[in-house]
N, CA, C and O atoms as a GROMACS GRO file, in nm:
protein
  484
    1UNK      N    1  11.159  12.617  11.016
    1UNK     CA    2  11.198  12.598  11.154
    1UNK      C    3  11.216  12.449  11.180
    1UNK      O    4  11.127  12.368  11.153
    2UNK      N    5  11.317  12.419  11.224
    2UNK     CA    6  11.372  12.257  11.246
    2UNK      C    7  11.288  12.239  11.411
    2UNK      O    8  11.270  12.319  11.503
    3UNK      N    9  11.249  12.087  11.393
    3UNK     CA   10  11.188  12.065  11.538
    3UNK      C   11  11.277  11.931  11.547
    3UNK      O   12  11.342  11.873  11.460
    4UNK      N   13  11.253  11.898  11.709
    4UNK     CA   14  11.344  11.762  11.698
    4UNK      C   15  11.250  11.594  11.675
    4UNK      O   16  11.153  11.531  11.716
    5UNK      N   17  11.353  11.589  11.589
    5UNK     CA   18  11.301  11.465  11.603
    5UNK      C   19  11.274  11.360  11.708
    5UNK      O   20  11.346  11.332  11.804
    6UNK      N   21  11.152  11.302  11.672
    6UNK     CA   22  11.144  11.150  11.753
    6UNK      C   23  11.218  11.071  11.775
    6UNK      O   24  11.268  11.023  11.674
    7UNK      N   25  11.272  11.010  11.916
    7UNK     CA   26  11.366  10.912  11.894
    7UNK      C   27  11.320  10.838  12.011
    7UNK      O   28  11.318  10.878  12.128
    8UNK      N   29  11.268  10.683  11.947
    8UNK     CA   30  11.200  10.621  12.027
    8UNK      C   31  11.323  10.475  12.004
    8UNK      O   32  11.415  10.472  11.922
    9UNK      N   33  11.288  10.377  12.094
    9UNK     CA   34  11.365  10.259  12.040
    9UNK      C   35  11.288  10.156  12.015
    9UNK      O   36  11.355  10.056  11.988
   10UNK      N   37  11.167  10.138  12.013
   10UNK     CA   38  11.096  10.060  12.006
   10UNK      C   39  10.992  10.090  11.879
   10UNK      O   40  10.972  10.203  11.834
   11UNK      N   41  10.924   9.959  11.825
   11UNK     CA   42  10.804  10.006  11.699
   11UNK      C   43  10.659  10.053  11.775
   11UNK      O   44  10.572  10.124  11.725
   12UNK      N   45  10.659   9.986  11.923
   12UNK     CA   46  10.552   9.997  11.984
   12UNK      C   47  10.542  10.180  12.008
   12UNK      O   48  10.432  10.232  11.990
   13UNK      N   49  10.655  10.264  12.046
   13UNK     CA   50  10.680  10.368  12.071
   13UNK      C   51  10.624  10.417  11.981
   13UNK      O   52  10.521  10.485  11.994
   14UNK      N   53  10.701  10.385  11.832
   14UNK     CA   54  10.678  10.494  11.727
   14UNK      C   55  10.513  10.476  11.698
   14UNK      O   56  10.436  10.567  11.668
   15UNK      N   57  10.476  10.327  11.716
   15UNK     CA   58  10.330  10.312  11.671
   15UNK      C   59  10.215  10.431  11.753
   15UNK      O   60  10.112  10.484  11.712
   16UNK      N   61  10.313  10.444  11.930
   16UNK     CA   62  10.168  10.546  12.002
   16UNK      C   63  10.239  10.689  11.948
   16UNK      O   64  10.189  10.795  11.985
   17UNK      N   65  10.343  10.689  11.871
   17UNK     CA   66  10.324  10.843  11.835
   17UNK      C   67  10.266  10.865  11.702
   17UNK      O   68  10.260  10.972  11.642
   18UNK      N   69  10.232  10.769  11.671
   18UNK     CA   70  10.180  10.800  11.529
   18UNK      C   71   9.998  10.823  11.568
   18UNK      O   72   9.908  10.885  11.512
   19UNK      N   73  10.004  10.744  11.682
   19UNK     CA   74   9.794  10.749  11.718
   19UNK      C   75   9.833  10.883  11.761
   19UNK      O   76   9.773  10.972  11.700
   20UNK      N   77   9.911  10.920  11.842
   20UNK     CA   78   9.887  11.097  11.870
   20UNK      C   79   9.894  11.173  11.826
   20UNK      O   80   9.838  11.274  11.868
   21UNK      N   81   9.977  11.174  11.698
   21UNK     CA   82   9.940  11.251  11.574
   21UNK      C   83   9.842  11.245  11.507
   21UNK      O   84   9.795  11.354  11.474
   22UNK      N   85   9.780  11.135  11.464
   22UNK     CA   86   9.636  11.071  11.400
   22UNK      C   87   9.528  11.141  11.455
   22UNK      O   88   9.425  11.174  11.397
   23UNK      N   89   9.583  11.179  11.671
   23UNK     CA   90   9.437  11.231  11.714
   23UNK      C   91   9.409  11.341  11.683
   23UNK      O   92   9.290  11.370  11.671
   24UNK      N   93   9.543  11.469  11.650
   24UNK     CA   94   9.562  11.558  11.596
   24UNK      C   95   9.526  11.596  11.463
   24UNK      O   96   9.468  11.699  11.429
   25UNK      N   97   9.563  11.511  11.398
   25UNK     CA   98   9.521  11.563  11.295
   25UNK      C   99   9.399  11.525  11.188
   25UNK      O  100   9.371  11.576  11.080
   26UNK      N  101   9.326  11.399  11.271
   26UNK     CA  102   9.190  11.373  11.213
   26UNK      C  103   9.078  11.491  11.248
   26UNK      O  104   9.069  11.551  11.355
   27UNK      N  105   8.998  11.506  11.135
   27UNK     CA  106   8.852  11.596  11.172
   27UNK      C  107   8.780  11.489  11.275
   27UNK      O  108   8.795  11.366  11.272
   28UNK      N  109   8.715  11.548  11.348
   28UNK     CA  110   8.651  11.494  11.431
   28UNK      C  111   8.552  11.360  11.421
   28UNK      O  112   8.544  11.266  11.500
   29UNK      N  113   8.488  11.382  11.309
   29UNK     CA  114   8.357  11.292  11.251
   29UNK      C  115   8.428  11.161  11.142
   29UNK      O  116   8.354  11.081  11.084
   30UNK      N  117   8.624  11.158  11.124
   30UNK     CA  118   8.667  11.052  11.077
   30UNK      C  119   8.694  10.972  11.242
   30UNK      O  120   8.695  11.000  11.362
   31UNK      N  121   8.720  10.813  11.116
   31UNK     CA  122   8.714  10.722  11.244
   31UNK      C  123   8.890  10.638  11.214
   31UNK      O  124   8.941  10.609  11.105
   32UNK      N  125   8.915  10.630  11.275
   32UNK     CA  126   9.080  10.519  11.242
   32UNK      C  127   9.076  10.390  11.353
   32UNK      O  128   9.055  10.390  11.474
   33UNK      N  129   9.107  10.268  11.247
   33UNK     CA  130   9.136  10.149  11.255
   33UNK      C  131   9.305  10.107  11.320
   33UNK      O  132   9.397  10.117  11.239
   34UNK      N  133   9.322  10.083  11.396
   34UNK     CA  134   9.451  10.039  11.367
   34UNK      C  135   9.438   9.872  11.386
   34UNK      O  136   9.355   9.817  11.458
   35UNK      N  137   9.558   9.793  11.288
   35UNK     CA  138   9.540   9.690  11.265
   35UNK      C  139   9.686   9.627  11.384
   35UNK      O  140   9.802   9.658  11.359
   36UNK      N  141   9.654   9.552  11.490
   36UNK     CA  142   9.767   9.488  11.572
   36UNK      C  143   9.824   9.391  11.507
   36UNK      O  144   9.769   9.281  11.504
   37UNK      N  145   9.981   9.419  11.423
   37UNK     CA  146  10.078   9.346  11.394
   37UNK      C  147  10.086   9.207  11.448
   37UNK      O  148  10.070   9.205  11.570
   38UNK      N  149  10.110   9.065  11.382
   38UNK     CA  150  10.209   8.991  11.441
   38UNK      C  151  10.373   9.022  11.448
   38UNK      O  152  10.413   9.073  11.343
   39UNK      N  153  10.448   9.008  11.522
   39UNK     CA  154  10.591   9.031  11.533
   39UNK      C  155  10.638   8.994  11.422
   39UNK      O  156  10.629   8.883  11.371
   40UNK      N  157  10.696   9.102  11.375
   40UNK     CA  158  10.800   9.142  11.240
   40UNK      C  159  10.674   9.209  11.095
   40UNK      O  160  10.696   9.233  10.976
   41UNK      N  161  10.582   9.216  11.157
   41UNK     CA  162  10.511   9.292  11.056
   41UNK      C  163  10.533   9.407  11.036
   41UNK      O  164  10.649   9.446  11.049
   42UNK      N  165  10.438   9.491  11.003
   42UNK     CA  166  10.398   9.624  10.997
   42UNK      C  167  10.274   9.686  11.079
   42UNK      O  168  10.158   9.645  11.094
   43UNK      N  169  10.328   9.778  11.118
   43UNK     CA  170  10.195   9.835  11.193
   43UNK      C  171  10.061   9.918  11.056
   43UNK      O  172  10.097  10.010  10.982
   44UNK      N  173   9.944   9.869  11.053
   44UNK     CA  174   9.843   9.960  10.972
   44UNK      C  175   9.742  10.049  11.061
   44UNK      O  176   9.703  10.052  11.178
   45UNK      N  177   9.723  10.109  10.960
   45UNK     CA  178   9.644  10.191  11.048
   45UNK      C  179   9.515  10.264  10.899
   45UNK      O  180   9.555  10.327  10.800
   46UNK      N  181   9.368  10.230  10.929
   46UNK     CA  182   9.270  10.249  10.815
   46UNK      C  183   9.174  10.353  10.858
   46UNK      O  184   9.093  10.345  10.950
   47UNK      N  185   9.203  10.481  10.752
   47UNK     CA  186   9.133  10.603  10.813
   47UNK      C  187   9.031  10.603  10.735
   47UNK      O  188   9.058  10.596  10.616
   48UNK      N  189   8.898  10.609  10.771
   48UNK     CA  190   8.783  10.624  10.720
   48UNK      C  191   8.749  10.800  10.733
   48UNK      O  192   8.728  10.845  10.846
   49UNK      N  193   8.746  10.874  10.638
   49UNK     CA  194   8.742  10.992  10.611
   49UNK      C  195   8.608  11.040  10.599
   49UNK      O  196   8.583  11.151  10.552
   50UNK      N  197   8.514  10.954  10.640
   50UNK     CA  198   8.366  10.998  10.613
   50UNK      C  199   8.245  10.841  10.659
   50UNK      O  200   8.277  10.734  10.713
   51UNK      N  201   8.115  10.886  10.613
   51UNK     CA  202   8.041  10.797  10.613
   51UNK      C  203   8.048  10.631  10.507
   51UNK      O  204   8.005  10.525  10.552
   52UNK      N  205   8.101  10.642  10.390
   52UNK     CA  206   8.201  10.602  10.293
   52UNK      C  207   8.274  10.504  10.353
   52UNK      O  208   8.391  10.540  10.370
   53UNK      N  209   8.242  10.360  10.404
   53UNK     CA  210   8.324  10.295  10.417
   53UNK      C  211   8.460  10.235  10.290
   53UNK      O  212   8.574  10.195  10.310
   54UNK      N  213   8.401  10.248  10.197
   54UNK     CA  214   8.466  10.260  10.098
   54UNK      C  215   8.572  10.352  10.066
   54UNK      O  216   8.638  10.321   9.966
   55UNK      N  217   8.608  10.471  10.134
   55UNK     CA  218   8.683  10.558  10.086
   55UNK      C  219   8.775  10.576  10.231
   55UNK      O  220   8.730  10.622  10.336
   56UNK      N  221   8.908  10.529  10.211
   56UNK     CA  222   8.972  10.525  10.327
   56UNK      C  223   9.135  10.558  10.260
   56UNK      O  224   9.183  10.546  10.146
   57UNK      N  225   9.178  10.594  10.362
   57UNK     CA  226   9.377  10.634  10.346
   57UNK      C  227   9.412  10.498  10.438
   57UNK      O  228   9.332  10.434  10.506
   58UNK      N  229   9.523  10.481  10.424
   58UNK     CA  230   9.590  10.365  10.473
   58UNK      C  231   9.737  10.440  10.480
   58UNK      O  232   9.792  10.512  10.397
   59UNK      N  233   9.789  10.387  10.644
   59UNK     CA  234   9.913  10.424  10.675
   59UNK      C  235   9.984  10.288  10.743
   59UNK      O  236   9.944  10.224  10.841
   60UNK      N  237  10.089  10.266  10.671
   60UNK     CA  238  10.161  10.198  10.703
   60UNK      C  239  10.315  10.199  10.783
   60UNK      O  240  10.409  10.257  10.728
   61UNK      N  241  10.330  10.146  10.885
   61UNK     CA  242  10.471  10.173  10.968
   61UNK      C  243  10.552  10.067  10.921
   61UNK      O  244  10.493   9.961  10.942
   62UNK      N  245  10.663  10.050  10.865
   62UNK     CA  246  10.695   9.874  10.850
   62UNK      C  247  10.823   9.902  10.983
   62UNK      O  248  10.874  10.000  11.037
   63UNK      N  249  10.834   9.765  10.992
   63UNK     CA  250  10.951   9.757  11.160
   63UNK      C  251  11.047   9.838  11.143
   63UNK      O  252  11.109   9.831  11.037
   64UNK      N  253  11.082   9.937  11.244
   64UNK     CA  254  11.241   9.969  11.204
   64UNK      C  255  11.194  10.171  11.217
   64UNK      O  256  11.246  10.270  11.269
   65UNK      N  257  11.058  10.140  11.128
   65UNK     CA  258  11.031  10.299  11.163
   65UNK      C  259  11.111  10.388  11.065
   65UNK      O  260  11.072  10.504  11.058
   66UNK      N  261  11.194  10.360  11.004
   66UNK     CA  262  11.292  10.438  10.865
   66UNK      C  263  11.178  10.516  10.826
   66UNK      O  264  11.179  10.631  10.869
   67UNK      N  265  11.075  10.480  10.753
   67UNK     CA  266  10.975  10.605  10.685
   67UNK      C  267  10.825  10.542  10.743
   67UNK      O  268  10.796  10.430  10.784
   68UNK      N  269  10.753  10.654  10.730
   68UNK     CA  270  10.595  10.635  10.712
   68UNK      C  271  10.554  10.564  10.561
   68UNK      O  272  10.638  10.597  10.478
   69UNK      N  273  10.451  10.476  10.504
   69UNK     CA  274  10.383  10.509  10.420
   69UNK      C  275  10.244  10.520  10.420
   69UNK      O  276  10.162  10.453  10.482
   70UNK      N  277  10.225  10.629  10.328
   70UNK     CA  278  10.073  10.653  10.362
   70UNK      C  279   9.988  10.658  10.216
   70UNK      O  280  10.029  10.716  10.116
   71UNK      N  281   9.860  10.585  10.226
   71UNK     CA  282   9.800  10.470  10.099
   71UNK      C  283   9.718  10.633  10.056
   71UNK      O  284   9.692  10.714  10.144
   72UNK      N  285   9.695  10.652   9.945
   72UNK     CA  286   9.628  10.739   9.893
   72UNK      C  287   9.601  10.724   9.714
   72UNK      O  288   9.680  10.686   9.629
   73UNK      N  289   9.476  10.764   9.702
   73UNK     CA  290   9.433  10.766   9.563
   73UNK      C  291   9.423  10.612   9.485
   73UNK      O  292   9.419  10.612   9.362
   74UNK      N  293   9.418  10.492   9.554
   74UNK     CA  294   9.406  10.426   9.509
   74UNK      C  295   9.236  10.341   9.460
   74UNK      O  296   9.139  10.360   9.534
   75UNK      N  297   9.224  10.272   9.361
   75UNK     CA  298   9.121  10.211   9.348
   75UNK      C  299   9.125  10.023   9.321
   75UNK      O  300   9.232   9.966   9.300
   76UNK      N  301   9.005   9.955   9.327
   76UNK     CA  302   9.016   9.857   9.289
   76UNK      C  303   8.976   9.845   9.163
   76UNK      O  304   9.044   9.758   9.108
   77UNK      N  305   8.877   9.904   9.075
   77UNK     CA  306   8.844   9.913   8.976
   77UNK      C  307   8.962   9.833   8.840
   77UNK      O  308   9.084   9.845   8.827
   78UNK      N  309   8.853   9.746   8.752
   78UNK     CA  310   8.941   9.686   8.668
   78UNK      C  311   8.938   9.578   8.708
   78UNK      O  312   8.915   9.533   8.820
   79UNK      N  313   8.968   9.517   8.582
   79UNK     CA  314   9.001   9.350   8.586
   79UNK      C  315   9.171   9.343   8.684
   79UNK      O  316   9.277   9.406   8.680
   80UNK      N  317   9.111   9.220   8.769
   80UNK     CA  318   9.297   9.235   8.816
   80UNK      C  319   9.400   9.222   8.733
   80UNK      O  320   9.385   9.158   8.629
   81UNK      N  321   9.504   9.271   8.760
   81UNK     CA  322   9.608   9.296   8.696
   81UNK      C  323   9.707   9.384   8.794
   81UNK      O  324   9.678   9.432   8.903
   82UNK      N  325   9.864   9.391   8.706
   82UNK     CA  326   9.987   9.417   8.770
   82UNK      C  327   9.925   9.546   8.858
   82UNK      O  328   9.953   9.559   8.978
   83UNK      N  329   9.802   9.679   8.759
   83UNK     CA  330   9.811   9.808   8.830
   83UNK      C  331   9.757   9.804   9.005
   83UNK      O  332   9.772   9.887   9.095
   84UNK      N  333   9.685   9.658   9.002
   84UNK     CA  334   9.672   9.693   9.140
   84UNK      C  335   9.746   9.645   9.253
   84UNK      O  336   9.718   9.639   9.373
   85UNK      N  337   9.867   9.605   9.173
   85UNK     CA  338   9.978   9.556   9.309
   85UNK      C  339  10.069   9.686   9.284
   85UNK      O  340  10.178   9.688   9.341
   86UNK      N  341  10.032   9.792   9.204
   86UNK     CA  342  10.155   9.914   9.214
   86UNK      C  343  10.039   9.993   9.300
   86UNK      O  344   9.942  10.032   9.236
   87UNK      N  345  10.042  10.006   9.375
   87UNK     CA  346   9.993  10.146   9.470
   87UNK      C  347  10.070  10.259   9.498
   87UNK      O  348  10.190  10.251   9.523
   88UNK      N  349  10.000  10.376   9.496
   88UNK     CA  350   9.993  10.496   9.509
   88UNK      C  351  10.012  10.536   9.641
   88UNK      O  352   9.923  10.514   9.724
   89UNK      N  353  10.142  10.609   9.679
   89UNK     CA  354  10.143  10.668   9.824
   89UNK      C  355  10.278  10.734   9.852
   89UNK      O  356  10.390  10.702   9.810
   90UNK      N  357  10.243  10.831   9.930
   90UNK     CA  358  10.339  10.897   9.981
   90UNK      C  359  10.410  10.854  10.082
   90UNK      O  360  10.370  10.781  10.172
   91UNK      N  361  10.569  10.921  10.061
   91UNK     CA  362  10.672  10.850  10.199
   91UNK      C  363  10.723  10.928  10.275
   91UNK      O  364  10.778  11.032  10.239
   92UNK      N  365  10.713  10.890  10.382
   92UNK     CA  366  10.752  11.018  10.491
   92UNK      C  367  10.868  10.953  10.528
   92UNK      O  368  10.855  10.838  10.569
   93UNK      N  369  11.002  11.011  10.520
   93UNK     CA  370  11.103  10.990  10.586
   93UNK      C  371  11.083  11.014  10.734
   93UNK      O  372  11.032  11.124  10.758
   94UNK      N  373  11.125  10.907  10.884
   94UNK     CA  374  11.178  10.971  10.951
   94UNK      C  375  11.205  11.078  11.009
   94UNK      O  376  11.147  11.131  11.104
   95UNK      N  377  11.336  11.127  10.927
   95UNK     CA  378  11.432  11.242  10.928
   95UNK      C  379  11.364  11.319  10.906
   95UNK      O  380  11.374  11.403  10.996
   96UNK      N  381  11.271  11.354  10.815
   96UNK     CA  382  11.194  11.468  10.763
   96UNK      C  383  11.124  11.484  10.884
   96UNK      O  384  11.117  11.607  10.896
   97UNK      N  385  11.071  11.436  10.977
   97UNK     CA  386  10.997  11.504  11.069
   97UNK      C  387  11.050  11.629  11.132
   97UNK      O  388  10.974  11.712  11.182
   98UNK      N  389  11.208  11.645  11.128
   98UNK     CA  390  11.263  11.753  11.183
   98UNK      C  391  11.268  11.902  11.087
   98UNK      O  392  11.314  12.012  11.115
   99UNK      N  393  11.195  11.848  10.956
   99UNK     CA  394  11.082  11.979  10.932
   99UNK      C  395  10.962  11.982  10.936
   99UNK      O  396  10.930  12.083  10.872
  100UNK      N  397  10.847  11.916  10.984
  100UNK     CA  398  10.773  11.896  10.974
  100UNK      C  399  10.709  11.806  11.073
  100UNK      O  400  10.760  11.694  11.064
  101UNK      N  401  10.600  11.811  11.182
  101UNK     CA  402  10.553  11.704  11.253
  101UNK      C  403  10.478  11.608  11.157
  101UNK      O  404  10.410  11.653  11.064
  102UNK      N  405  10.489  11.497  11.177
  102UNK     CA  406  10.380  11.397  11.142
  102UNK      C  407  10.263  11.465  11.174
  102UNK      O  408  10.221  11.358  11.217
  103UNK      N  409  10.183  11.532  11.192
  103UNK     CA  410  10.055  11.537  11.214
  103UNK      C  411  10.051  11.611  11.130
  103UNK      O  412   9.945  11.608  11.068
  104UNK      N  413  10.143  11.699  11.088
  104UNK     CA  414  10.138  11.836  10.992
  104UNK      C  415  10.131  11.742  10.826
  104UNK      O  416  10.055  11.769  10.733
  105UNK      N  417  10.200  11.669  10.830
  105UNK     CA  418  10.206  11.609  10.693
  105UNK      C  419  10.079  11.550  10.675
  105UNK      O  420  10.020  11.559  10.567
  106UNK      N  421  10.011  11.463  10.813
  106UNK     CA  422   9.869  11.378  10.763
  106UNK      C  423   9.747  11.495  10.764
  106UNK      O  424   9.626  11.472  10.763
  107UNK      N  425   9.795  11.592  10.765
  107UNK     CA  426   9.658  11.690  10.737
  107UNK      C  427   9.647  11.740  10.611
  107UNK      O  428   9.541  11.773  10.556
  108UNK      N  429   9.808  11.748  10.542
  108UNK     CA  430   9.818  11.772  10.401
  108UNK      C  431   9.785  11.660  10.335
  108UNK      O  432   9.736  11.695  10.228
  109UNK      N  433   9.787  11.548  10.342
  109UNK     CA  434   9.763  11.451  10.286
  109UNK      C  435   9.594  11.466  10.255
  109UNK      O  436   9.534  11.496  10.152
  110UNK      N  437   9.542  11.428  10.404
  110UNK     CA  438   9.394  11.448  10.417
  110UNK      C  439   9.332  11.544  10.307
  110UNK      O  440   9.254  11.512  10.217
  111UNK      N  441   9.378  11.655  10.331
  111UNK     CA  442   9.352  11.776  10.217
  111UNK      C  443   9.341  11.763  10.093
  111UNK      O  444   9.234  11.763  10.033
  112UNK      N  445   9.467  11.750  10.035
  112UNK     CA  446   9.516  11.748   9.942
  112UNK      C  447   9.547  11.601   9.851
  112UNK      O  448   9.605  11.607   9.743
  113UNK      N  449   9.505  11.487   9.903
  113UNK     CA  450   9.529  11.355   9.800
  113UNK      C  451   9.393  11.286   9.797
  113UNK      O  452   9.364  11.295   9.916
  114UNK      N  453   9.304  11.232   9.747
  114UNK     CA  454   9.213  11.163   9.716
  114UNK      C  455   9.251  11.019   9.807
  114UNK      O  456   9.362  10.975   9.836
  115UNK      N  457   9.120  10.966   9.839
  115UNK     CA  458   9.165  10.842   9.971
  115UNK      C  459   9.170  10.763   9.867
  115UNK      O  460   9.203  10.797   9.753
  116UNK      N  461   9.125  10.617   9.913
  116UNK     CA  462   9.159  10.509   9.840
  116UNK      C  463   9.050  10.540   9.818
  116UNK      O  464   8.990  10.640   9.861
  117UNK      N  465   8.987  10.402   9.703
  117UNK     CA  466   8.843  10.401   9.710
  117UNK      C  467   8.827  10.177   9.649
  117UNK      O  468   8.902  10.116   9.573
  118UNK      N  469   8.722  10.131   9.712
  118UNK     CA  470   8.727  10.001   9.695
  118UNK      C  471   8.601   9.985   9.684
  118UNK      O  472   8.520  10.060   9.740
  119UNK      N  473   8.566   9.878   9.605
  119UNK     CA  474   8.408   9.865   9.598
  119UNK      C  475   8.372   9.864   9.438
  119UNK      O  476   8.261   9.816   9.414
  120UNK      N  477   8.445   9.908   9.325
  120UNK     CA  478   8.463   9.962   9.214
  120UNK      C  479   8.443   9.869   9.109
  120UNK      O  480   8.403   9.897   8.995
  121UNK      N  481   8.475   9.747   9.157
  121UNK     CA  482   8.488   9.609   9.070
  121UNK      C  483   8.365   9.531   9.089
  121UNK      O  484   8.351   9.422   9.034
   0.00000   0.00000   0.00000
């Protein structure tokens, strides 16, 4: 079933529809961070999924709003090196919301992907 898409003109817009999806689709007892951009950044946003400050998803808006990304399965573990500037995460098109709400996708995520985890090193 196709729903319509969001069509906001602003990042500030897309940023409060992304907290109203977030309110939706967090369990009750997680907590979310959002981080206030300087102009031309990205909007973040740091979901703590438990008592575990250490174990968090990370969602990223970059300006423009084209896709979601959302941080999953990552670790710090290891000597630094290239693997920890390649991160792990899923991309939400946009467009794809018109199968799918954003809230519907961050519950599959939640579910189904392992958070980050930091602390490891």
């Amino acid at each position: 079933m196709a729903h319509p898409i969001p069509t906001f003109e602003t990042d500030d817009e897309w940023a409060s529809y992304v907290e109203g999806e977030l309110r939706v689709a967090l369990p009750t007892d997680w907590r979310c961070l959002r981080s206030i951009p300087p102009d031309g950044a990205a909007a973040t946003w740091e979901i703590l999924p438990g008592a575990d400050p250490d174990d968090w998803f990370g969602i990223e808006m970059p300006p423009g709003a084209k896709n979601f990304i959302i941080f999953c399965g990552n670790t710090d573990a290891g000597i630094g090196g290239p693997h920890l500037l390649a991160q792990q995460a899923r991309v939400v098109p946009r467009l794809g919301l018109r199968l799918h709400p954003l809230r519907d996708v961050l519950k599959w995520v939640f579910t189904n992907c392992p958070p980050n985890m930091r602390g490891l090193s």
